[in-house]
MARLO-970219 format. One line per 3 residues: number of its first residue (from 0); their letters; for each residue z, y, x of N, C-alpha, C. Coordinates in steps of 0.1 Angstrom, whole numbers, plus 5000, padded with zeros to 4 digits. Each point is the difference from the previous one (the first is absolute). Example, Ala and Ser with C-alpha at 12.3 -4.5 7.8 and 13.67 -1.06 7.14 Angstrom:
0) AS) 5078/4943/5132/5000/5012/4991/5000/5012/5009 ~ 4993/5011/4996/5000/5011/5009/5008/5011/4992
This chain:
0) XXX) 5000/4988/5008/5000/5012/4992/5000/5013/5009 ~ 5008/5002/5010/5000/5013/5006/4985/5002/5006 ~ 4997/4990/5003/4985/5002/5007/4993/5007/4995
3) XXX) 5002/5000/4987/4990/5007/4988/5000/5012/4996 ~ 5018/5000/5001/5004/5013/4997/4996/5017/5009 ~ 4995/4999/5009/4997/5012/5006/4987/5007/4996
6) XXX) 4996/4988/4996/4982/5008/4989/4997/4998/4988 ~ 5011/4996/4995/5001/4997/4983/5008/5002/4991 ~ 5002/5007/4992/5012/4996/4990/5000/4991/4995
9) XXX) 5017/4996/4995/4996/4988/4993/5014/4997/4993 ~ 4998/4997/4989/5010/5000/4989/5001/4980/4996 ~ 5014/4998/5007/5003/4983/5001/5008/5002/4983
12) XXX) 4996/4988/4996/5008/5001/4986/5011/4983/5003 ~ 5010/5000/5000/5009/4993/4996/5001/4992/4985 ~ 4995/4992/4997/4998/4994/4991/5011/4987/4997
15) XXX) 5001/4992/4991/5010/4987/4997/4993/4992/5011 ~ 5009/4990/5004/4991/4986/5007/4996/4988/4990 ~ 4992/4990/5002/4997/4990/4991/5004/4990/4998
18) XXX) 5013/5000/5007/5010/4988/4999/5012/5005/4982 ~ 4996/4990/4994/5010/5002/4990/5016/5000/5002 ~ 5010/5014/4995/5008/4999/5009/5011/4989/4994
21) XXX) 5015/4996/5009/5006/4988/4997/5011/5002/5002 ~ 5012/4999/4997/5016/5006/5000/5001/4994/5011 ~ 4996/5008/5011/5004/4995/5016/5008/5017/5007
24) XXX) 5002/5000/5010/5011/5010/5006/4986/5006/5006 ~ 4990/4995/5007/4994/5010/5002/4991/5004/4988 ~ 4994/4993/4991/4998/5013/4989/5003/5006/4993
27) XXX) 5013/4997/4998/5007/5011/4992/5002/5014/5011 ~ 5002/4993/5014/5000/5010/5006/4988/5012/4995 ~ 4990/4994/5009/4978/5007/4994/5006/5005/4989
30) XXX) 5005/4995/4989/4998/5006/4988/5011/5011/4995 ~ 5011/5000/5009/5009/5013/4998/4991/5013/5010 ~ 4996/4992/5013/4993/5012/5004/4986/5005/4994
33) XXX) 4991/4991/4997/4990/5004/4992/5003/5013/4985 ~ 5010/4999/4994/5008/5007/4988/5007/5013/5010 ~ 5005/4998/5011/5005/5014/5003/4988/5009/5004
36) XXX) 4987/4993/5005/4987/5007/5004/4995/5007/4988 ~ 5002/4993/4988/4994/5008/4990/5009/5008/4992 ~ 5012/4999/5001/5006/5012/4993/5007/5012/5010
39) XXX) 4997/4995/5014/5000/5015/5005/4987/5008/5005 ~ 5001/5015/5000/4988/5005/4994/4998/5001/5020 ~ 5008/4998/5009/4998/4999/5013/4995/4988/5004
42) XXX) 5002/4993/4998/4994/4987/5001/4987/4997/4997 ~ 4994/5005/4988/4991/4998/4990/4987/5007/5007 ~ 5002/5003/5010/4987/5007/5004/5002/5004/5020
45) XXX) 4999/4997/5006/5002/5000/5016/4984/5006/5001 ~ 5004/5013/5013/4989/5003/5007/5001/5001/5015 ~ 4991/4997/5006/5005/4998/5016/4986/5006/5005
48) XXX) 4997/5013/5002/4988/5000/5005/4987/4997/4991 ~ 4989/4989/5008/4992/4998/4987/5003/4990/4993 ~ 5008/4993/5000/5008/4992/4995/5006/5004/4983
51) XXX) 4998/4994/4994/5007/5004/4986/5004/4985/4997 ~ 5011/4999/4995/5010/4983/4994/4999/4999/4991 ~ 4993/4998/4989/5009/4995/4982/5010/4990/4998
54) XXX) 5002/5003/4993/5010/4989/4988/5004/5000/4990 ~ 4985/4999/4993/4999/4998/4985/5013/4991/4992 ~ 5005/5006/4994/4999/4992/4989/4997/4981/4993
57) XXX) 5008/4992/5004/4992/4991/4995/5011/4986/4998 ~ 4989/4994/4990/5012/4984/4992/4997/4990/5009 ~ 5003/4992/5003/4998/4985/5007/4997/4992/4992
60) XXX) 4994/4997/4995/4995/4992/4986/4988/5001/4994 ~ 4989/5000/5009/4983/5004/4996/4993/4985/4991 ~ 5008/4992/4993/4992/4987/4995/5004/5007/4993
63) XXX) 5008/5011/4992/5002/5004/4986/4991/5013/4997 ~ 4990/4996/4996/4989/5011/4997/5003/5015/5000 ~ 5009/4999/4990/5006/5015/5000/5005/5007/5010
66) XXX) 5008/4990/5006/5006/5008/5014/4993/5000/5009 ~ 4989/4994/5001/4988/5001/5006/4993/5012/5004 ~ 4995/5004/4985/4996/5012/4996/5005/5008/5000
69) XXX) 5015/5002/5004/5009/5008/5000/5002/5003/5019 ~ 4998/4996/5003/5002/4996/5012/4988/5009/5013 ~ 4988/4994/4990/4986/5011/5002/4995/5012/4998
72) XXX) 5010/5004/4988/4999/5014/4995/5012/5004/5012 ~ 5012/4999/5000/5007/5006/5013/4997/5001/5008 ~ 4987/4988/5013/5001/5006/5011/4987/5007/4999
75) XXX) 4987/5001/4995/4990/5006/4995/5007/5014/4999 ~ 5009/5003/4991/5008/5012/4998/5001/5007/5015 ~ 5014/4995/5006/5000/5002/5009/4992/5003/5010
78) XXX) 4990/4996/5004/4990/4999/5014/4990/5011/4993 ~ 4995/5003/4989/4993/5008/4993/5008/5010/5002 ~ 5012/5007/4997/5008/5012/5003/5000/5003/5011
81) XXX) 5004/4992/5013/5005/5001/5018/4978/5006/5002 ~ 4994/4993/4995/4984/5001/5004/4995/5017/4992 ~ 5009/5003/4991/4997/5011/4995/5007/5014/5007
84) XXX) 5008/4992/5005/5009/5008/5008/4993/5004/5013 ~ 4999/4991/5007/4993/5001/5014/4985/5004/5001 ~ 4996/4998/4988/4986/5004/5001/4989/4991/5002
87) XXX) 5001/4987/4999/4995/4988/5003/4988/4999/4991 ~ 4989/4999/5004/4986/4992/4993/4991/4995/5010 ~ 4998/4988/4988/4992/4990/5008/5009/4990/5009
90) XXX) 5010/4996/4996/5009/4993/5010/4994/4987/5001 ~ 5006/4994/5012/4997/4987/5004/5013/4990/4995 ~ 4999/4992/4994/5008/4989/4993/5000/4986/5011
93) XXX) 5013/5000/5006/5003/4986/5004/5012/4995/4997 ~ 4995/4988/4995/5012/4991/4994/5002/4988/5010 ~ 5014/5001/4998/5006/4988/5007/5005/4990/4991
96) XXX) 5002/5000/4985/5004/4989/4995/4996/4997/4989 ~ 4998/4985/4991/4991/5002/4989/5000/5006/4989 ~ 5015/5006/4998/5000/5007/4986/4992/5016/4999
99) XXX) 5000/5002/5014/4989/5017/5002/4985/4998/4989 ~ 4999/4984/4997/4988/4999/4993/5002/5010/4985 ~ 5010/5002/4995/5006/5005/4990/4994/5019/5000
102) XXX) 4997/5004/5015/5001/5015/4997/4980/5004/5007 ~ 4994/4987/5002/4988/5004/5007/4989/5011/4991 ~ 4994/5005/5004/4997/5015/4997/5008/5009/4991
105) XXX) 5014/5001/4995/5007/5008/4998/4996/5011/5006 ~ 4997/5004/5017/5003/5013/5003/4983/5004/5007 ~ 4996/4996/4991/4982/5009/5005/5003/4991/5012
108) XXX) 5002/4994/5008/4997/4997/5013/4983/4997/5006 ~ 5001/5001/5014/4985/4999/4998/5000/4986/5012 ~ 5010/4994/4998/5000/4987/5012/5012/4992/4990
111) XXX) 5001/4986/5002/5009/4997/4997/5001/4985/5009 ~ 5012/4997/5005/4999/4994/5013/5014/4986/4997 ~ 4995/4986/5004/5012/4991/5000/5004/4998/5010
114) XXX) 5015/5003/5005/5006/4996/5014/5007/4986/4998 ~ 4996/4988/5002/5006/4989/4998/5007/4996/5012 ~ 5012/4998/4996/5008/4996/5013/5007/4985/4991
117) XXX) 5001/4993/4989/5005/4991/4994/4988/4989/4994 ~ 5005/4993/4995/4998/4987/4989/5013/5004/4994 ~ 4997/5011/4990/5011/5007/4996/5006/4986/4983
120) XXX) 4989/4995/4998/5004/4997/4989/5004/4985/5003 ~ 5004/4995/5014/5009/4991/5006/5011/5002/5000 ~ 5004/5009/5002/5014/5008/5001/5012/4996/4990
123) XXX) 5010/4992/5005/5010/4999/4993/5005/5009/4985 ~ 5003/4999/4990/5004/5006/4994/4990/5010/4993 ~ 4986/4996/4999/4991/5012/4989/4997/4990/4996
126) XXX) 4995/5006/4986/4989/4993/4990/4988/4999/5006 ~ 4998/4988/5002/4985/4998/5009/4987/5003/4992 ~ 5003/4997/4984/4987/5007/4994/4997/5012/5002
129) XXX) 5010/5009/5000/5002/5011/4994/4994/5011/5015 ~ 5005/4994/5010/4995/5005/5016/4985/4993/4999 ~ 4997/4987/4995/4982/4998/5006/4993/5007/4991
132) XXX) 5007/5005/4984/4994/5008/4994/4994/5015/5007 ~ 5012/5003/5005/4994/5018/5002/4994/4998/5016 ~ 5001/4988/5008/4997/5002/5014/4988/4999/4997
135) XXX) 4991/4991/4988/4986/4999/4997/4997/5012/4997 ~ 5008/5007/4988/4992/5013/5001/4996/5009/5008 ~ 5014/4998/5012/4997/5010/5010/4987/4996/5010
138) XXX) 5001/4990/5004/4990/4990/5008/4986/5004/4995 ~ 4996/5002/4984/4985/4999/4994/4996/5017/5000 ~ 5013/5008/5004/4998/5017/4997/4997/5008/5015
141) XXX) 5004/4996/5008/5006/5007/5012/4986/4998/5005 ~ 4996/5016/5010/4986/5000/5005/5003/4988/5013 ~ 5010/4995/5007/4998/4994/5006/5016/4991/5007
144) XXX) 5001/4991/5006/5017/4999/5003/5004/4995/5017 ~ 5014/5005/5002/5001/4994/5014/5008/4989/4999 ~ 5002/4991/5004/5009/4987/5007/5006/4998/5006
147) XXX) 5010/5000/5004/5008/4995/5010/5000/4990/5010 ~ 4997/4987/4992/4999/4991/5004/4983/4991/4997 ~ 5002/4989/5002/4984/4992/5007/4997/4993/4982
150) XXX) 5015/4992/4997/4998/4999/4989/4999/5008/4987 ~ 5008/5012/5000/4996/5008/4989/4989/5005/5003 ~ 4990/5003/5014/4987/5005/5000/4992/4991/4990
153) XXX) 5004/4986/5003/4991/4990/4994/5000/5003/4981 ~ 5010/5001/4997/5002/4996/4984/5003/5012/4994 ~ 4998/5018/5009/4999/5009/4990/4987/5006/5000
156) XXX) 4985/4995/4992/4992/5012/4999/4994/5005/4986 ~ 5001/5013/5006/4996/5005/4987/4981/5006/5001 ~ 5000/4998/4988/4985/5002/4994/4990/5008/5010
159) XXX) 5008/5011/5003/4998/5019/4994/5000/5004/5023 ~ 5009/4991/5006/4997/5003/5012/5005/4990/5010 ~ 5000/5000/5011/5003/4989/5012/5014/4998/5000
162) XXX) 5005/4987/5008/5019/4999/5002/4998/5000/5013 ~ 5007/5010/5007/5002/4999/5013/5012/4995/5008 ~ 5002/4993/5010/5012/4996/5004/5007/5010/5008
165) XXX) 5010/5006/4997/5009/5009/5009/5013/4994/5004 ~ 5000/4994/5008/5016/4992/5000/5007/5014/5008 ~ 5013/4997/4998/5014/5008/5006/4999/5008/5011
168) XXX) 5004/5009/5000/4998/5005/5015/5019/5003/5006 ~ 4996/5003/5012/5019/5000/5004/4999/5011/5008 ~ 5012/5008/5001/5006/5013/5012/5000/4995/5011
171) XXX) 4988/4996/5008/5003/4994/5015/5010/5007/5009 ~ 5003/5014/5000/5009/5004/5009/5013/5002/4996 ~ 5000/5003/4985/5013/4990/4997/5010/4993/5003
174) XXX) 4990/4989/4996/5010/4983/5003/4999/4997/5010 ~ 4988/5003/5008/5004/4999/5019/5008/5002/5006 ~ 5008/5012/4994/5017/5004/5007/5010/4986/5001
177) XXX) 4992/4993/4988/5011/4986/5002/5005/4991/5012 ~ 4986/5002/5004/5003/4993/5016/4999/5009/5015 ~ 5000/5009/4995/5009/5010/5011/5011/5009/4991
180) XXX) 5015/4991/5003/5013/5002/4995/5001/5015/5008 ~ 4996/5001/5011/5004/5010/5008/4995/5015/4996 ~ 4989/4998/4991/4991/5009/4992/5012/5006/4987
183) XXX) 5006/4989/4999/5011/5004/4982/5010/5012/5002 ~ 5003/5008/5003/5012/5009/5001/5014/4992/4998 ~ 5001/4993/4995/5017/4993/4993/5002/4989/4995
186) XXX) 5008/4991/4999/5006/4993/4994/5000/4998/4989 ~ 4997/4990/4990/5004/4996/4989/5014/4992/4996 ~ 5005/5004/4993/5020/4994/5001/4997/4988/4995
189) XXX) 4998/4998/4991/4995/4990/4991/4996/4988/5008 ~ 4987/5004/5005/4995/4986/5013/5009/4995/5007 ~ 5011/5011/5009/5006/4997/5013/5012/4992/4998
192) XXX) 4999/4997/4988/5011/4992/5002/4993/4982/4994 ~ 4986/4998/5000/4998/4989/4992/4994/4991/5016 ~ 5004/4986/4995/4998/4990/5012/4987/4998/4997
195) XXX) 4990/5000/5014/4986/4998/5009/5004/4983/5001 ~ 4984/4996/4997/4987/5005/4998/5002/5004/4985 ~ 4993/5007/4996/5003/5010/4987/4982/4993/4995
198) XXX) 5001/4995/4988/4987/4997/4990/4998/5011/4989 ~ 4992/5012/5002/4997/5007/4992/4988/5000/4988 ~ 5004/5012/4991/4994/4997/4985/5000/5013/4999
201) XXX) 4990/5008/4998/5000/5014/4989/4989/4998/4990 ~ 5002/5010/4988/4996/5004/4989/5003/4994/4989 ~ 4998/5001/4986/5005/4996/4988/5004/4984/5001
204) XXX) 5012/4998/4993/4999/4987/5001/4995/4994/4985 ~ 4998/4994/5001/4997/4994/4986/4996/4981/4997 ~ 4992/4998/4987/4997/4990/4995/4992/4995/5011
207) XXX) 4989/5011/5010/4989/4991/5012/5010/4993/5009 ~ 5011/5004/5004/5008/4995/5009/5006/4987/5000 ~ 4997/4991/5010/5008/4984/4998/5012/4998/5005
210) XXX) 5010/5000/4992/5012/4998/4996/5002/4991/5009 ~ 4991/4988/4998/5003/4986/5011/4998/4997/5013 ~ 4993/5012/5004/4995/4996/5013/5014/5010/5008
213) XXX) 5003/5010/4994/5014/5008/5003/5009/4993/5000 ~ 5006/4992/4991/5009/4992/5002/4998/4989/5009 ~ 4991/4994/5004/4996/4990/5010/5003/5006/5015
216) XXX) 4996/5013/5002/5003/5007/5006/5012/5005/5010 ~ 5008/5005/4987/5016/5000/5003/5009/4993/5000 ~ 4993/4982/4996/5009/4990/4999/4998/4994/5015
219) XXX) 4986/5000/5001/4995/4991/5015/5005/5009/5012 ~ 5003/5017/4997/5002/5001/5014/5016/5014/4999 ~ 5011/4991/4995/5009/5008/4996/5000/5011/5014
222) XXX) 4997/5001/5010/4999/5008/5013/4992/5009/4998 ~ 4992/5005/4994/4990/5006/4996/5006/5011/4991 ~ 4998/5010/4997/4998/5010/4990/4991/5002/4990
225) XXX) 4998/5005/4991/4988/5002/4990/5008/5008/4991 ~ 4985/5014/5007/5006/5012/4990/4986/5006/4992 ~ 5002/5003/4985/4994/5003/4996/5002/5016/4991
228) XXX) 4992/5009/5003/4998/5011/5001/4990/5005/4986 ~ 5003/5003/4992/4995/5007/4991/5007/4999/4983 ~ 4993/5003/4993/5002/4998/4980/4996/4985/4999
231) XXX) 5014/4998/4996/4997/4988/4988/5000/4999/4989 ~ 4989/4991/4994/5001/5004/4990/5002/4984/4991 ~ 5005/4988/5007/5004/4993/4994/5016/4994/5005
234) XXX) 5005/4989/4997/5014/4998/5006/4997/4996/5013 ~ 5006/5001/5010/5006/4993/5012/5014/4999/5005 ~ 5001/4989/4988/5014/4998/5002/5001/4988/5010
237) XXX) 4993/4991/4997/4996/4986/5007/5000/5006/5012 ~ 4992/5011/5005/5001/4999/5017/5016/5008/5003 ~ 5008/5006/4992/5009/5013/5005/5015/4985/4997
240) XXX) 4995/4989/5003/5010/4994/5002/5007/4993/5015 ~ 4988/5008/5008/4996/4995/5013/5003/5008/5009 ~ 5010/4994/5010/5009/5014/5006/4989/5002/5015
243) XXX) 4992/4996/4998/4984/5008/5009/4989/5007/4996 ~ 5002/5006/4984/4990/5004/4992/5007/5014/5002 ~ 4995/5012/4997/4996/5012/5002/4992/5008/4989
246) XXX) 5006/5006/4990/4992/5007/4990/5003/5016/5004 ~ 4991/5009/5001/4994/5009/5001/4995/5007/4990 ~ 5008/5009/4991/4990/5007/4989/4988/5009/5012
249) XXX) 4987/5006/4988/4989/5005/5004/5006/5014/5010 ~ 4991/4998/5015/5005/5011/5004/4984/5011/5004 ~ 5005/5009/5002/4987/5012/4999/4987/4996/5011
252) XXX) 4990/5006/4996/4989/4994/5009/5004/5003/5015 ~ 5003/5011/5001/5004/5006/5013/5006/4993/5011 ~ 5012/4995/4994/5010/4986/5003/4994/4986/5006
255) XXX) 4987/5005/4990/5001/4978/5004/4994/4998/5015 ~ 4996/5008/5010/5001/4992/5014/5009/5001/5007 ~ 5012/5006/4997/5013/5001/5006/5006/4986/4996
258) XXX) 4999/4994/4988/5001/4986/4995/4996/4990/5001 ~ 4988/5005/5005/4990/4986/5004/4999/4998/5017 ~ 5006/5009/5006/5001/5002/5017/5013/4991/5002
261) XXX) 5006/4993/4988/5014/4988/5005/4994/4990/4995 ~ 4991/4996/4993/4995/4992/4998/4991/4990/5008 ~ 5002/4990/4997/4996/4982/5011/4985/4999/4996
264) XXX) 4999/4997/4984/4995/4995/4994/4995/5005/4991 ~ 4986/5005/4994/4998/5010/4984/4995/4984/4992 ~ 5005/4998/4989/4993/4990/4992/4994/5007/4990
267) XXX) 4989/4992/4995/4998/5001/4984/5000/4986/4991 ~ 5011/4999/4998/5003/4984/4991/4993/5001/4986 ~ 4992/5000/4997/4991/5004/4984/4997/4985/5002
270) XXX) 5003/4999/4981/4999/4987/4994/4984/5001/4998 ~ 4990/4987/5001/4981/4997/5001/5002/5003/4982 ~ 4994/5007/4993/4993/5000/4985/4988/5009/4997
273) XXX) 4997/4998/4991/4989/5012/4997/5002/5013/5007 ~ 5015/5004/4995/5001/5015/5001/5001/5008/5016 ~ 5008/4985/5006/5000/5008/5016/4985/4994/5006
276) XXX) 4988/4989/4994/4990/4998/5006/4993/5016/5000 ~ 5007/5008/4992/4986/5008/4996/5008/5016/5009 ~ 5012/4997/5002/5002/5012/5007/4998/5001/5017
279) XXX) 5002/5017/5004/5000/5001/5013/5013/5004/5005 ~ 5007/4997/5003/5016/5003/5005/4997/5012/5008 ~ 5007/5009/4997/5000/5014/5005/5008/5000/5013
282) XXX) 5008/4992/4999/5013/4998/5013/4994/4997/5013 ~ 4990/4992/4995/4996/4984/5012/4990/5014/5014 ~ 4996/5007/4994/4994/5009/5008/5011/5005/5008
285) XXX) 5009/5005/4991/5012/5011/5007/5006/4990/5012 ~ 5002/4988/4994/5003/4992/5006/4995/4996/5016 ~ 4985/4998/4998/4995/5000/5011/5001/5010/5010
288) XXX) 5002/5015/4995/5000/5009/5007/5013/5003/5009 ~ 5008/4992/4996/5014/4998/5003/5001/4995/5016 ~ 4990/4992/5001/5000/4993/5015/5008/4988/4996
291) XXX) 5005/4997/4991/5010/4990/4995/4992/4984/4997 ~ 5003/4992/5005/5001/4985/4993/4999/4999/4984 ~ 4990/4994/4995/4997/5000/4987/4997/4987/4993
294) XXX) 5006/4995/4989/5001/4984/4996/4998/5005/4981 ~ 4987/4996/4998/4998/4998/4985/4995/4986/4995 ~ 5002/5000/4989/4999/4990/4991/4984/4999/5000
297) XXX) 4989/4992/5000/4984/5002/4998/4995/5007/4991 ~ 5003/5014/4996/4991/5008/4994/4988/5002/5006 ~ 4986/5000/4991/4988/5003/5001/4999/5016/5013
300) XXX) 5010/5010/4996/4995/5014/5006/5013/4995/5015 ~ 5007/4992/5003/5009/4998/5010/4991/4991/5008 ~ 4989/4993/4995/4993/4990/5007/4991/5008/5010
303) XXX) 4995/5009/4991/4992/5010/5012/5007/5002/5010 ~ 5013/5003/5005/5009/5003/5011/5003/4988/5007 ~ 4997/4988/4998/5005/4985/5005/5002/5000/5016
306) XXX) 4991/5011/5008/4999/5004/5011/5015/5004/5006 ~ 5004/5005/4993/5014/5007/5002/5010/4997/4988 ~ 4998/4994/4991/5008/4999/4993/5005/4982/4998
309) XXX) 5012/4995/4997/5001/4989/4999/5001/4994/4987 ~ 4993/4991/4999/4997/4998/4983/5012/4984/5001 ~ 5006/5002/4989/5004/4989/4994/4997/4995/4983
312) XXX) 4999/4985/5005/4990/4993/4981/5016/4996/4995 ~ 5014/4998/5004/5010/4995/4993/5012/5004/5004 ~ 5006/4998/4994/5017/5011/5002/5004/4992/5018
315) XXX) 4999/4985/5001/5006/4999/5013/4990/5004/5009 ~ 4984/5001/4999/4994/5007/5013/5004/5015/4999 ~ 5006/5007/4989/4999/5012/5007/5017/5004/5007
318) XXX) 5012/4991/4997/5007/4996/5011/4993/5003/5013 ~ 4994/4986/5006/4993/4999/5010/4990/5009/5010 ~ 4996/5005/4989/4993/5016/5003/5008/5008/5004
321) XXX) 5010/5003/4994/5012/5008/5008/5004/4995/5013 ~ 5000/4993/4999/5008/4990/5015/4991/5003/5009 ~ 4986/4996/4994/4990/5008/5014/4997/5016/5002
324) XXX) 5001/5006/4990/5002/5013/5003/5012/5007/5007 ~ 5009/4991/5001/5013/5012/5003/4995/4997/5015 ~ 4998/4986/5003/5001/4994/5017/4987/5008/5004
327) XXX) 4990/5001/4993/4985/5006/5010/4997/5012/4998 ~ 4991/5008/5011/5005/5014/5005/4984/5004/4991 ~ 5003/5010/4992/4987/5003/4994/4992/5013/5011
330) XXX) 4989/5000/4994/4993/5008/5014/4994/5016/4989 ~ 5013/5006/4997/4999/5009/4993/4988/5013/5000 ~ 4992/4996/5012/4992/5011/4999/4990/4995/4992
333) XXX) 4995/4992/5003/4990/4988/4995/5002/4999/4984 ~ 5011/4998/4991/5007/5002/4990/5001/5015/4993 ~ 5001/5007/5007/4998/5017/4993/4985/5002/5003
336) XXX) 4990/4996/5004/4991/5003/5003/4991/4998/4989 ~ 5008/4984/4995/4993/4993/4989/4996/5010/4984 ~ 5011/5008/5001/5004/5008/4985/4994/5017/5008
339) XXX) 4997/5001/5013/4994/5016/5004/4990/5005/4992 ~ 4989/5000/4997/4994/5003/4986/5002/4997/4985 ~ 5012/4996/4996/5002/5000/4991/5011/5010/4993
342) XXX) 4998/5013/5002/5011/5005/5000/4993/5012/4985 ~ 5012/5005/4994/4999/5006/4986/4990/5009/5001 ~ 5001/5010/5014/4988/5009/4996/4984/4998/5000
345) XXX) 4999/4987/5009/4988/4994/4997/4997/4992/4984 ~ 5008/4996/4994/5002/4993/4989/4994/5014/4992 ~ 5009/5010/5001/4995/5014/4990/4988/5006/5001
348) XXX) 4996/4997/5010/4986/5003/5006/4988/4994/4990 ~ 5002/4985/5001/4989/4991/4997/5004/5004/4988 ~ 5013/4997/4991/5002/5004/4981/4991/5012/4999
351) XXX) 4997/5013/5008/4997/5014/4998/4981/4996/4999 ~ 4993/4993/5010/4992/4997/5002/4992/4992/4984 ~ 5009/4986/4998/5000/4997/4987/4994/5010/4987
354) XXX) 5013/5009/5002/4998/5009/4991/4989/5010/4997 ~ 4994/5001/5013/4992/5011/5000/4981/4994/4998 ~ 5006/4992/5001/4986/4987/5002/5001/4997/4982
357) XXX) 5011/4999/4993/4998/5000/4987/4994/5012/4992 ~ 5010/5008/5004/4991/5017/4995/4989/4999/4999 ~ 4997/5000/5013/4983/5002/5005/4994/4993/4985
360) XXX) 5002/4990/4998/4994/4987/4988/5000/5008/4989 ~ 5014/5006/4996/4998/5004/4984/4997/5014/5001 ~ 4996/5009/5008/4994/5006/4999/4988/5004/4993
């Protein structure tokens, strides 16, 4: 996003997610904060430069037609007033998720664009009709779409223009700090007291995550550590019984190579299904960039890295994977080198390029 931001405005709308919600701690949480966004009139509208934030207005419950509709009229509302405000015509429309099919030409746009980063209607906890319903709409409307991944290149095209593959891009100079500690200014308190070799984890935790290969983990190598770093959003009680487990609420982007410079080991333990065949792990880059030892489960977008990354097919090879990573010396330059062009502003680059190559068309 910042890439963009220096020659664009652009008005992000905050919308519901497509997971139906479920009397759990973190959505009730989402849903007290989502309700304080909309009844404070500060919240309700963020400007940061060209940056403008919404947060409409809205029900979690789009299989009920009405609230549906109700739902379309609020953020249509909304993004129509911020666009009247700012002066906006002719805007460019990109959606990242399938319910955006609900607002397509709402606003005169003269592009309208799908960012697919999911097999969203795999996803735990949505109505799967109800997401392949609007993801088709979006899929058959949009002058054209990007991908993330190899498999959603394959299985999203629409009529009207090309699917391009854009997979992930990462902050190479960033996460490089990771492996020069000497680069960090300070200490993390938190870390300095946890016992090496340290098996690390960042980003959401959730339903992709294997429960079993973690416990295999912290059973086979009580000497070991394993900390995991970010939002959960399901239980981990099973592993917080294990006096070598390590939970870490989400810490700011800024933070995470000071976190990842004590770390042995970066895993990605993601359970094989539809939903993680079709994604591209945002981490596994960062990861690489890290100079760090890297052990995933055989995802399709981690196989491309097989070079540097260590693949495991079952909970005890990816044990064993670790065993060989902690012992053998990775050749970190060779490994950051792997992710050197793949970095966000090149990513913003080729989206900009996309975009202007569509113009050109409906011109």
């Amino acid at each position: 996003m910042k890439h963009f931001l220096p020659d664009n405005r652009i008005i992000w709308v905050n919308t519901i997610g497509m997971r139906r919600p479920r009397f759990t701690f973190y959505d009730v949480k989402r849903g007290v904060e989502k309700i304080l966004s909309w009844i404070s009139p500060r919240q309700e509208e963020q400007k940061e430069g060209n940056l403008t934030v919404l947060s409409p207005f809205m029900i979690p419950y789009n299989t009920i037609s009405l609230i549906r509709s109700f739902n379309r009229f609020s953020v249509i509302g909304a993004v129509r007033t911020a666009m009247k405000r700012f002066e906006f015509k002719d805007p460019i429309l990109i959606a990242t998720l399938p319910n955006a099919a609900d607002y397509l030409g709402a606003f005169r746009e003269s592009l309208d664009v799908y960012y697919c980063v999911d097999e969203f209607s795999e996803w735990p906890g949505v109505d799967k009709n109800l997401v392949r319903e609007m993801e088709s709409i979006l899929v058959k409307n949009v002058h054209f779409i990007v991908a993330v991944s190899d498999e959603l290149q394959r299985n999203k095209k629409s009529p009207r223009g090309p699917t391009y593959l854009l997979t992930h891009g990462v902050d190479l100079e960033h996460f490089s700090k990771a492996s020069l500690p000497h680069n960090i200014p300070k200490e993390v308190g938190v870390m300095e007291g946890i016992p090496k070799p340290i098996i690390g984890f960042w980003g959401l935790f959730d339903e992709r995550s294997d429960q079993e290969i973690l416990e295999n983990i912290l059973i086979r190598h009580s000497e070991w550590s394993l900390v995991i770093i970010g939002k959960s959003m399901v239980s981990i009680e099973r592993l917080k019984k294990y006096k070598n487990f390590y939970y870490i609420n989400a810490v700011s982007y800024s933070e995470l190579p000071r976190y990842a410079s004590y770390f042995d080991t970066c895993i990605v333990p993601y359970v094989r299904n539809t939903l993680t065949d079709n994604i591209s792990p945002l981490k596994l880059k960062e990861y690489l960039a890290t100079g760090k030892p890297i052990v995933s489960t055989a995802l399709p977008e981690t196989m491309k890295y097989r070079q540097w990354v260590n693949i495991a097919n079952n909970e005890d090879e990816f044990v064993t994977k670790i065993e060989e990573s902690i012992d053998k010396k990775v050749d970190i330059s060779s490994q950051i080198a792997a992710v050197r062009n793949e970095d966000w502003q090149n990513k913003a680059l080729l989206f900009s390029s996309y975009i202007e190559d569509a113009l050109e068309t409906v011109k």
